[in-house]
LOBATI-761348 format. One record per residue (C-alpha): residue number from 1; residue in three letters; x, y, z. Coordinates in Angstrom, 1 decimal, padded with zeros to 4 digits, always signed. Layout:
! LOBATI-761348
NUM / ala / X / Y / Z
...
END
This chain:
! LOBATI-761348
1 / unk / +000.0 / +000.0 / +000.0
2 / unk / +002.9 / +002.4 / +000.6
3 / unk / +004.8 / +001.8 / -002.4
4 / unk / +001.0 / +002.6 / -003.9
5 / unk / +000.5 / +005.7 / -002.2
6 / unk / +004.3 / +006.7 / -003.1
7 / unk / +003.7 / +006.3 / -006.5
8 / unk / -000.1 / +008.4 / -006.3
9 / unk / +002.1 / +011.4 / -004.7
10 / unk / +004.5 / +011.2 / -007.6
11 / unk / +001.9 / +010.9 / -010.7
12 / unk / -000.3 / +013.8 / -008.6
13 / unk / +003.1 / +015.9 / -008.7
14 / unk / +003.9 / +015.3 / -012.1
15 / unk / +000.6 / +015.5 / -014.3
16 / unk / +000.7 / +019.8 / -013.4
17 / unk / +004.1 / +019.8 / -014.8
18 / unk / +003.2 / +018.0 / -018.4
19 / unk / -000.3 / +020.0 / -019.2
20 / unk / +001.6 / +022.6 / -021.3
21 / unk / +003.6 / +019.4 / -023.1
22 / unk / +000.0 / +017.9 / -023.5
23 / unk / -001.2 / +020.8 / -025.6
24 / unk / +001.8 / +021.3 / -027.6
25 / unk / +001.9 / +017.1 / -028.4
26 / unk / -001.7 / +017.0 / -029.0
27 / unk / -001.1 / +019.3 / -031.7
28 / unk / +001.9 / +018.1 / -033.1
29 / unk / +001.1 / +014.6 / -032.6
30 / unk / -002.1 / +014.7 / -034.9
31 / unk / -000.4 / +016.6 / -037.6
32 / unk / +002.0 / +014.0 / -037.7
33 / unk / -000.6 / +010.9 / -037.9
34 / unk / -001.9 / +012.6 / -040.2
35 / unk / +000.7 / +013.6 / -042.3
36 / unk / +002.1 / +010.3 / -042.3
37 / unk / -001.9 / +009.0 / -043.6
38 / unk / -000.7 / +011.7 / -046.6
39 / unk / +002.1 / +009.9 / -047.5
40 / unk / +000.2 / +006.1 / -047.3
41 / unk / +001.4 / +004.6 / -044.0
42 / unk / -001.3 / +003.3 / -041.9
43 / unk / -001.9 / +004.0 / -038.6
44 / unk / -000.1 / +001.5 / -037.1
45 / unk / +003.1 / +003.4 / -038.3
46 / unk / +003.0 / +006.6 / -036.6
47 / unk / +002.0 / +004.9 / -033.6
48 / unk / +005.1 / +002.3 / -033.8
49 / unk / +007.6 / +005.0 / -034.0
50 / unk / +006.2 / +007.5 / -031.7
51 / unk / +007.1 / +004.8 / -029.3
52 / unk / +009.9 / +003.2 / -030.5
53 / unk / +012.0 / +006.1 / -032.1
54 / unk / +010.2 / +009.2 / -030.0
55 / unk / +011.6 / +011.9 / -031.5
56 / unk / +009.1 / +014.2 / -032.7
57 / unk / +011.9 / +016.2 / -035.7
58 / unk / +013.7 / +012.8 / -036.6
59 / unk / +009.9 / +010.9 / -037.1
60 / unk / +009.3 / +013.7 / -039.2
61 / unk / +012.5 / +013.3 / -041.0
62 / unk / +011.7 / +009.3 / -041.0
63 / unk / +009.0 / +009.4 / -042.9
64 / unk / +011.1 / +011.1 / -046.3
65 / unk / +013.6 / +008.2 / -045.1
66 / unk / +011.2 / +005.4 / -045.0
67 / unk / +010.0 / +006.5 / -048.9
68 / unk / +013.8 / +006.8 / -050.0
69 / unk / +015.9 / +004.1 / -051.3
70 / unk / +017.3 / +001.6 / -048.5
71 / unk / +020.3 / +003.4 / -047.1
72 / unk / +021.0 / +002.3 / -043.6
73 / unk / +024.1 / +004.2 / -043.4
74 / unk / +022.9 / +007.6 / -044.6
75 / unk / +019.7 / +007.0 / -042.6
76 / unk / +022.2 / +005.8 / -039.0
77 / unk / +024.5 / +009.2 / -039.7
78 / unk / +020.9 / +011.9 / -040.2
79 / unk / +019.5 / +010.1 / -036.8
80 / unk / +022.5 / +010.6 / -034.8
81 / unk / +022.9 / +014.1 / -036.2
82 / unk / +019.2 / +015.1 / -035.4
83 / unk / +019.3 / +013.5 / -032.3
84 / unk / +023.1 / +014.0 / -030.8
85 / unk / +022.0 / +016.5 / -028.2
86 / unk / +020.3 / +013.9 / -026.2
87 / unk / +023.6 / +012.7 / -025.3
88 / unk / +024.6 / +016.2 / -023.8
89 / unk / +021.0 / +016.1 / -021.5
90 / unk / +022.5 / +012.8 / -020.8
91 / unk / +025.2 / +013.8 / -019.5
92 / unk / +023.9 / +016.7 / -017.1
93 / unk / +020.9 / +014.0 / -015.8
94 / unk / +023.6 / +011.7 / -014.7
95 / unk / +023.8 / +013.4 / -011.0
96 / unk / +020.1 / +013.3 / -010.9
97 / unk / +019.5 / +010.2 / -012.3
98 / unk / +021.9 / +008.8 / -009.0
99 / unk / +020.3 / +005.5 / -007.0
100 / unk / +017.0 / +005.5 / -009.3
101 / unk / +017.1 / +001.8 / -009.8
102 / unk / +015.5 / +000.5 / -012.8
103 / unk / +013.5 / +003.5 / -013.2
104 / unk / +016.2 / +005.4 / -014.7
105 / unk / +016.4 / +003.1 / -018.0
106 / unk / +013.0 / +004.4 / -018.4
107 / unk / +013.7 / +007.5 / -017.6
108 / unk / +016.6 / +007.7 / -020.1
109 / unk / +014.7 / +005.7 / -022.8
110 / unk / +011.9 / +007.9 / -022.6
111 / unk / +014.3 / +011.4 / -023.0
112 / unk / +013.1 / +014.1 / -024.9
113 / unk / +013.8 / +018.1 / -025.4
114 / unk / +010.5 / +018.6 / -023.3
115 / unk / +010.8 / +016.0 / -020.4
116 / unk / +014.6 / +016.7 / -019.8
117 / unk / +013.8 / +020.5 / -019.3
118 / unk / +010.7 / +019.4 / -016.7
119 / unk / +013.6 / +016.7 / -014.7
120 / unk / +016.2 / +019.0 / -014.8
121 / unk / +014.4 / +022.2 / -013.6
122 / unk / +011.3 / +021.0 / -011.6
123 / unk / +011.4 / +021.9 / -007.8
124 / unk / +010.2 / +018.5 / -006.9
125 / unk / +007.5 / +019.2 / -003.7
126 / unk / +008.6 / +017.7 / -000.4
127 / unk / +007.4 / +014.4 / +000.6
128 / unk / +007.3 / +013.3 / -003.5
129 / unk / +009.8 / +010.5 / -004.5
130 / unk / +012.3 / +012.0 / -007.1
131 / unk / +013.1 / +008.9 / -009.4
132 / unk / +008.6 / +008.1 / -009.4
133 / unk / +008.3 / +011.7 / -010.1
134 / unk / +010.9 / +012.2 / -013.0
135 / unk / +009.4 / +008.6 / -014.2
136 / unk / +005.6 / +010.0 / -014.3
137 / unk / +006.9 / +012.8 / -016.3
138 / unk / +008.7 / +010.9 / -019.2
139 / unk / +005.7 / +008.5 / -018.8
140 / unk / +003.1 / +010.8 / -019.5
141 / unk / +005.0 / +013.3 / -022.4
142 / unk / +005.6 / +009.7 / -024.2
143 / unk / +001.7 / +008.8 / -023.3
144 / unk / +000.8 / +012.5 / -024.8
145 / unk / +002.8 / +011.8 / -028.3
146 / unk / +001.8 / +008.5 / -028.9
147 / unk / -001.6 / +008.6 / -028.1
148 / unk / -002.1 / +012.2 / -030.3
149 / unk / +000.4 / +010.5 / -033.1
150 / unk / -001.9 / +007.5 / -033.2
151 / unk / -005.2 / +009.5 / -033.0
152 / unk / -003.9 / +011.7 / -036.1
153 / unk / -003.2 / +008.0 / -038.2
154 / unk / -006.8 / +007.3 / -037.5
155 / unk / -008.2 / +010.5 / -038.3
156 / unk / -006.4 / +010.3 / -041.3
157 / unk / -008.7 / +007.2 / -042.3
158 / unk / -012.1 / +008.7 / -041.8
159 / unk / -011.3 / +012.8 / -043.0
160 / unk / -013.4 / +012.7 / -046.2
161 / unk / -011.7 / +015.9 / -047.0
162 / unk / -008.4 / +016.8 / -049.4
163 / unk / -005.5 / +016.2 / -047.1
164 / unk / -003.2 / +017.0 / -050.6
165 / unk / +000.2 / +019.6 / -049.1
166 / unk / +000.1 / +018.1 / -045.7
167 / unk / +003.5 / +017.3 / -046.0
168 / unk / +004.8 / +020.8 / -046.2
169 / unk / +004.0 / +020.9 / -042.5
170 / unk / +007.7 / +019.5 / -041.5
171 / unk / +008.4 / +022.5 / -043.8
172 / unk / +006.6 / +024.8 / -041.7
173 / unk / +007.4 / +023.2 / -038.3
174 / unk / +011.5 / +023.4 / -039.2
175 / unk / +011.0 / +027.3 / -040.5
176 / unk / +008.8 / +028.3 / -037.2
177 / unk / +011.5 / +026.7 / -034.6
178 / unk / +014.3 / +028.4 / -036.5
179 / unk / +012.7 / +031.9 / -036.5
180 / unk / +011.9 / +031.2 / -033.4
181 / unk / +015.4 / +030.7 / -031.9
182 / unk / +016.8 / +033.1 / -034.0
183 / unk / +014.2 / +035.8 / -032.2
184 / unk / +015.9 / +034.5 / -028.9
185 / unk / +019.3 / +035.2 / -030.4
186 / unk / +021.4 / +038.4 / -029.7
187 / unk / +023.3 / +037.3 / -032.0
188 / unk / +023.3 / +035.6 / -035.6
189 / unk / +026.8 / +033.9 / -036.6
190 / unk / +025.1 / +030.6 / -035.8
191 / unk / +022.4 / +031.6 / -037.8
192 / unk / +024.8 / +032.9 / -040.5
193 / unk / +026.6 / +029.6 / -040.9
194 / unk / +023.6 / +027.2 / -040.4
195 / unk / +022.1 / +029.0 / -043.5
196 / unk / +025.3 / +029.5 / -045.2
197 / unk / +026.2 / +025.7 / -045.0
198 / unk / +022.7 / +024.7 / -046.0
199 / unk / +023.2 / +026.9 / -049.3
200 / unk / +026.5 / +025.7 / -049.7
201 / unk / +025.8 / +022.6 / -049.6
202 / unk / +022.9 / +022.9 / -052.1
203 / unk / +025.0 / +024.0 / -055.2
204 / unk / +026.9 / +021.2 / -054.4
205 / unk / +025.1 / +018.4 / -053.5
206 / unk / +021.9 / +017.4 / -055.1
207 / unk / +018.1 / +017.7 / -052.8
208 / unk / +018.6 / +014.1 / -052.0
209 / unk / +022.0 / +014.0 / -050.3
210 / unk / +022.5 / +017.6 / -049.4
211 / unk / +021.0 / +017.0 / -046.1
212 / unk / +024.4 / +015.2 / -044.0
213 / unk / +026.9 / +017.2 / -045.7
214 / unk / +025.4 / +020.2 / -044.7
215 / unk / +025.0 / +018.8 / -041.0
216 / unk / +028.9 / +017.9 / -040.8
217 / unk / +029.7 / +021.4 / -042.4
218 / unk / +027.8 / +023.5 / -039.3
219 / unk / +029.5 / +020.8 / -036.9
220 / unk / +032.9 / +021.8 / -038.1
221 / unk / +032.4 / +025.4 / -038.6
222 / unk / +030.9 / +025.4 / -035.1
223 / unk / +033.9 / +023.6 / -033.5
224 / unk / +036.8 / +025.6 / -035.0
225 / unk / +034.8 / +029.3 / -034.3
226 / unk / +033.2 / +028.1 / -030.4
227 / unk / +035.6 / +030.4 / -028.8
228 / unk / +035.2 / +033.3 / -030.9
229 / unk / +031.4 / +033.3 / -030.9
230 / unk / +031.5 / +033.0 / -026.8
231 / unk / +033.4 / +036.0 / -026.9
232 / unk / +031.4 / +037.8 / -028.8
233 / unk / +028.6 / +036.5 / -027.2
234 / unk / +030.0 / +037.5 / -023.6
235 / unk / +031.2 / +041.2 / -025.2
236 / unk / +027.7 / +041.7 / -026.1
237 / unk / +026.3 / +041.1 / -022.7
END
């Protein structure tokens, strides 16, 4: 019963902290059921990898990949590169994530932009258990995306209506979070090279394969100049 009760407390503490995530899933999440209905996957797919891969940009990206020529290289190299800042959030969980038990292979399974910022900032109220509360919290943002993901595939099914330039929505998504960041952004010489690279990258490589090269160009770029741009950064503070 107390292990019960321990659990209750934790799931009560949590649920507050994931109502803004529910919203912006439940959005997000249909859109991408049914943008994936657009393309001729069935429900069952965007249901699969919203729990298997759970990555709401590189599920997005998987879909192009999934209608591309088999490439398990190209497709390991654009995953890793979409998703390589999990293993910095990995890295700064690993004091909280301390004498979790088997929680925390949940809890690190389960990892994503929006739970990590909830685990890693939450002022956890007295009396709750940490590793039940930081488990309710990746629990439910998966619950939100899977559940709205799968709810989109079906909708998908029954909309009578033209669902014909759905897929420009990863378009639009991609363009919203960049303007978005770039708003936040004193300054630009991130924003200057992403776009530079991208362009770059363009003339050279052809719309199928410009993607990685691109990717490994802003890596570089970003590497040799870090110092310079914190300095700048820091000057214009």
């Amino acid at each position: 019963m107390e292990e019960k009760g321990i659990k209750r407390r934790a799931l009560k503490a949590a649920f507050p902290e994931t109502i803004p995530i529910m919203t912006g899933f439940a959005f997000l999440g249909l859109t991408y059921g049914l943008y994936m209905h657009t393309c001729g996957f069935s429900f069952l797919y965007p249901m699969i990898m919203a729990t298997v891969i759970f990555g709401g940009s590189l599920e997005f990206v998987a879909v192009t990949m999934l209608m591309s020529p088999f490439a398990p290289l190209q497709t390991f190299v654009m995953a890793l590169m979409i998703q390589a800042r999990h293993l910095f959030y990995g890295i700064s969980m690993l004091d909280k994530m301390k004498n979790l038990g088997l929680k925390k292979l949940y809890i690190i399974y389960g990892m994503c932009d929006e739970s990590f910022s909830i685990n890693y900032t939450a002022k956890i109220p007295e009396g709750v258990d940490k590793g039940w509360f930081m488990f309710f919290v990746t629990l439910l943002n998966q619950m939100y995306w899977v559940i709205s993901a799968t709810l989109g595939g079906l909708l998908g099914n029954m909309l009578t209506v033209e669902l014909k330039g759905l897929d420009f929505v990863m378009t639009a998504m991609f363009v919203v979070i960049f303007m978005e960041q770039l708003m936040k952004e004193k300054q630009y010489y991130t924003a200057v090279i992403g776009i530079g690279a991208a362009v770059a990258c363009r003339l050279l490589f052809n719309a199928d394969s410009f993607m990685i090269p691109t990717m490994i160009t802003i890596l570089v770029f970003l590497t040799v100049l870090r110092r310079p741009i914190e300095r700048k950064g820091r000057f214009s503070e």
